[in-house]
VEXGU-646158 format. One record per residue: residue in three letters; x, y, z of N, C-alpha, C, O in turn; residue number from 1. Coordinates in pm, whole numbers. Layout:
<sites>
(site ALA; (X; Y; Z); (X; Y; Z); (X; Y; Z); (X; Y; Z); NUM) ...
</sites>
This chain:
<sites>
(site UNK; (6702; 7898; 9087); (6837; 7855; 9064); (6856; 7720; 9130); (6781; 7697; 9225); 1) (site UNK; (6941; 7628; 9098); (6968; 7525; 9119); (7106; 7459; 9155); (7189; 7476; 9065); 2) (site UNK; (7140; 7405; 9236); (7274; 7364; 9279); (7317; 7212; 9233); (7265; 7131; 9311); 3) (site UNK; (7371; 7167; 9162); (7435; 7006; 9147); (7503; 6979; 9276); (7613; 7034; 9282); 4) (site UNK; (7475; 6921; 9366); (7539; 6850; 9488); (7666; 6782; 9399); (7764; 6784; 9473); 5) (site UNK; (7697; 6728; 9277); (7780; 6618; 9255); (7899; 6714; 9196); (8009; 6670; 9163); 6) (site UNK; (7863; 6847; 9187); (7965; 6913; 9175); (8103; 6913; 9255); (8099; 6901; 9378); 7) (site UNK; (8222; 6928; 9191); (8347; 6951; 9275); (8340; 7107; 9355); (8309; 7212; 9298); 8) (site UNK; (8369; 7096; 9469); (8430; 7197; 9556); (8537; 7329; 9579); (8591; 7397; 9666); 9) (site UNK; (8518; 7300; 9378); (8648; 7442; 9371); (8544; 7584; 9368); (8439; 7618; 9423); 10) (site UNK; (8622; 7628; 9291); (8547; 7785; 9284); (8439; 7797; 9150); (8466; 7783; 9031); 11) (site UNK; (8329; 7825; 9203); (8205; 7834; 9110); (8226; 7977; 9006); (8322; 8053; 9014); 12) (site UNK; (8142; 7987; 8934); (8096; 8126; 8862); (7957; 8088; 8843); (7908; 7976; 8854); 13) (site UNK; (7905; 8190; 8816); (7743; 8224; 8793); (7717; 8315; 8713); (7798; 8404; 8739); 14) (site UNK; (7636; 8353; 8612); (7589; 8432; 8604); (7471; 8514; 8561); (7401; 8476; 8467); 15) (site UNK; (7446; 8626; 8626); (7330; 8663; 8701); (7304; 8744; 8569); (7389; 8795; 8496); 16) (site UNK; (7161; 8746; 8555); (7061; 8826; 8475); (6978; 8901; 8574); (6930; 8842; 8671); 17) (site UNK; (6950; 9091; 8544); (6856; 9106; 8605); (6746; 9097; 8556); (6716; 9084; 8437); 18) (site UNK; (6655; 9106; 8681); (6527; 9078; 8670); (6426; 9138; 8583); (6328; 9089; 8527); 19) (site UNK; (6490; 9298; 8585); (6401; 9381; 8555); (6403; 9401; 8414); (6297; 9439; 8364); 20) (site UNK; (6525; 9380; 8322); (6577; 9398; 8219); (6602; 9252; 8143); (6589; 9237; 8022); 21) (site UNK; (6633; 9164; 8223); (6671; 9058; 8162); (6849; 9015; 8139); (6910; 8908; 8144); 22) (site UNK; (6883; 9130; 8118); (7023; 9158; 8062); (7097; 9063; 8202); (7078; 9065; 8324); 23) (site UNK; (7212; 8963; 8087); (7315; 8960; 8189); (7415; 9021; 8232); (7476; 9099; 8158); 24) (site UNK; (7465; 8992; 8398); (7538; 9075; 8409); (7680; 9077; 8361); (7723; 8962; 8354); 25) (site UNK; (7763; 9160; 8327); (7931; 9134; 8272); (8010; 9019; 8337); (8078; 8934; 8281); 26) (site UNK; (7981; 9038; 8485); (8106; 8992; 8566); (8034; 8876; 8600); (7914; 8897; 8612); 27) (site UNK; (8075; 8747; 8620); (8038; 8655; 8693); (7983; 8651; 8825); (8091; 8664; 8882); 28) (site UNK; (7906; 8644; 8912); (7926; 8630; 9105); (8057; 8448; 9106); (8050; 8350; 9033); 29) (site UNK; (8139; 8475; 9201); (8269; 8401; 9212); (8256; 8297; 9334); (8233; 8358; 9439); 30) (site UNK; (8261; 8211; 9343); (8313; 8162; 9490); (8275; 8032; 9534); (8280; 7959; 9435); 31) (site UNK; (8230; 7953; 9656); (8215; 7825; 9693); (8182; 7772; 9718); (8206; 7776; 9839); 32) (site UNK; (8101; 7665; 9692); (8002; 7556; 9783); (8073; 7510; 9862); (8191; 7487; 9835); 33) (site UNK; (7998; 7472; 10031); (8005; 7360; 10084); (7933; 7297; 10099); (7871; 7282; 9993); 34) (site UNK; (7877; 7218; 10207); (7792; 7139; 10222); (7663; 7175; 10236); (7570; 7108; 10191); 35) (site UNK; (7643; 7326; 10325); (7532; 7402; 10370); (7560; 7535; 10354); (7506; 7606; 10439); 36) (site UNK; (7639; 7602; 10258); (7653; 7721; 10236); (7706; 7746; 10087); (7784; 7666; 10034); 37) (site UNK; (7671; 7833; 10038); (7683; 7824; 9914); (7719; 8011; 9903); (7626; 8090; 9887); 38) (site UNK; (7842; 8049; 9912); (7904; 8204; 9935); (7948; 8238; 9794); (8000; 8156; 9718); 39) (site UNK; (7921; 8373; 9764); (7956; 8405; 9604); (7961; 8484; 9624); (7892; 8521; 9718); 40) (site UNK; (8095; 8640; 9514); (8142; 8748; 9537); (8110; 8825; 9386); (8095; 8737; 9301); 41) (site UNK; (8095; 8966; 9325); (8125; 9004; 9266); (8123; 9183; 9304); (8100; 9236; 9412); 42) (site UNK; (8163; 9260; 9153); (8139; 9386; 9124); (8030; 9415; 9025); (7992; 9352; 8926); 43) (site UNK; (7992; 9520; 9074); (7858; 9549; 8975); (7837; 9695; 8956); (7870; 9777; 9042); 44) (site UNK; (7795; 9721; 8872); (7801; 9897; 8773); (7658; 9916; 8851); (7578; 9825; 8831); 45) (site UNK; (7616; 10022; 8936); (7470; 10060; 9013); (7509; 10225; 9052); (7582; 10278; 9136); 46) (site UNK; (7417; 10276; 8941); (7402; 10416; 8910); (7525; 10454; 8888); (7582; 10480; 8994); 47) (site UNK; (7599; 10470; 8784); (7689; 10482; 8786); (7837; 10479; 8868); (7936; 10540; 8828); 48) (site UNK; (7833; 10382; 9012); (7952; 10391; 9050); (7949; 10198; 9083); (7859; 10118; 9057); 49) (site UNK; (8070; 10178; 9141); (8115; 10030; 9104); (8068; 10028; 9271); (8086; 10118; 9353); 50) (site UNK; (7987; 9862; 9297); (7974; 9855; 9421); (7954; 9694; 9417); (7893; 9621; 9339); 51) (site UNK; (8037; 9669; 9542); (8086; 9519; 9565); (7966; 9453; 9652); (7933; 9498; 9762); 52) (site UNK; (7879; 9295; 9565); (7816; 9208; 9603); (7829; 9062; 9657); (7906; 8978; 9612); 53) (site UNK; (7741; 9045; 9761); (7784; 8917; 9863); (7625; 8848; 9829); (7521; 8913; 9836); 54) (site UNK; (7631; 8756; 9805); (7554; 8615; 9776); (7554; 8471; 9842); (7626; 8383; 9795); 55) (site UNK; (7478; 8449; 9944); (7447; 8345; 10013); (7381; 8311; 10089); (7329; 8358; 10191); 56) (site UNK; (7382; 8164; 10002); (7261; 8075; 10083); (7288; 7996; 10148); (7403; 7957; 10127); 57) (site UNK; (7231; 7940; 10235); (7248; 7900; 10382); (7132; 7732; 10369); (7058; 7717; 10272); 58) (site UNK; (7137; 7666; 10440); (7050; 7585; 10496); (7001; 7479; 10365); (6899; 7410; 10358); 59) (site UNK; (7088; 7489; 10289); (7036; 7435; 10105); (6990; 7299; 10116); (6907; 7254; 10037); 60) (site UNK; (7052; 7216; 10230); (6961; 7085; 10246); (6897; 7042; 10340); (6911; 6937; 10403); 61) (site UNK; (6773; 7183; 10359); (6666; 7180; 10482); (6535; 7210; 10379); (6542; 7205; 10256); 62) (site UNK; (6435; 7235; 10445); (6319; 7237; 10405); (6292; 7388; 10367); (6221; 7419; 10271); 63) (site UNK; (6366; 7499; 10466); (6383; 7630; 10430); (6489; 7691; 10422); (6522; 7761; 10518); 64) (site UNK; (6577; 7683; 10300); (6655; 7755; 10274); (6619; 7943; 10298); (6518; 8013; 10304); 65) (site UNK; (6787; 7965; 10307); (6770; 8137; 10331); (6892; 8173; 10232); (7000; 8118; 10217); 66) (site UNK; (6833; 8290; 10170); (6932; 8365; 10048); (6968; 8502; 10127); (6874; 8563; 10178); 67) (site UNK; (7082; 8545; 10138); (7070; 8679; 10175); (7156; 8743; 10080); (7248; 8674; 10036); 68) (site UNK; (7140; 8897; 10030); (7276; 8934; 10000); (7244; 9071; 10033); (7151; 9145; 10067); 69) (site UNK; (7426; 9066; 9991); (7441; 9276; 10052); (7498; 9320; 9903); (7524; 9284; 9788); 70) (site UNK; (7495; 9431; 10006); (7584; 9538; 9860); (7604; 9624; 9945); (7536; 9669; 10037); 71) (site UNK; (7788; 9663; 9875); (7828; 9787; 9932); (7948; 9848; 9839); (8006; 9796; 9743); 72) (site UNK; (7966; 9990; 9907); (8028; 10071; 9795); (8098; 10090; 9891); (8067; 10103; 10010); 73) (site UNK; (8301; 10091; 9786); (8420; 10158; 9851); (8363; 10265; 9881); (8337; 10264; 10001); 74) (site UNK; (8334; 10348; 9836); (8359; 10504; 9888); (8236; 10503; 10031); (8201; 10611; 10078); 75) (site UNK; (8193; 10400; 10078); (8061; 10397; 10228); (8171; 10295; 10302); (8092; 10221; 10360); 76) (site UNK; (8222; 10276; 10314); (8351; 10178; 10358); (8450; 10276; 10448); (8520; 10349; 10376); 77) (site UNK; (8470; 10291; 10586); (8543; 10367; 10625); (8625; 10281; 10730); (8604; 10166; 10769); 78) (site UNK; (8733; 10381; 10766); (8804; 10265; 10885); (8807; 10314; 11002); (8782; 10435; 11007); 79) (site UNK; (8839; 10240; 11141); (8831; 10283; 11214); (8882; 10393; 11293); (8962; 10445; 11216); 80) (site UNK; (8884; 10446; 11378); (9027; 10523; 11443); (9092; 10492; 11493); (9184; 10566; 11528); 81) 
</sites>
């Protein structure tokens, strides 16, 4: 994947194909470049229940960039006491 630096600073979309299938996904991943971080949000259908994804890369104008992402499901989401 590839980033345009000359891009404006509003809110991005993307969207993601998996790997295994090819298929893209419905929903866009959402969200923002800055200078050294590049943060993106979506929802995604995984085994049948809806579970919310975090996307970002870090360090994009170094020699080693880092990608991390999570995933998590409302219903593993609890609050405190």
């Amino acid at each position: 994947m590839a980033f345009n630096e000359r891009e404006p600073k509003e809110t991005k979309q993307i969207y993601w194909a998996d790997g295994a299938d090819g298929v893209l996904e419905q929903n866009p991943i959402v969200g923002q470049f800055s200078n050294e971080l590049r943060e993106l949000y979506n929802q995604q259908v995984y085994e049948s229940r809806v579970i919310y994804a975090r996307f970002a890369w870090s360090g994009v104008k170094t020699n080693s960039p880092h990608f991390e992402q999570s995933l998590f499901c409302r219903s593993s989401v609890r609050s405190l006491p």
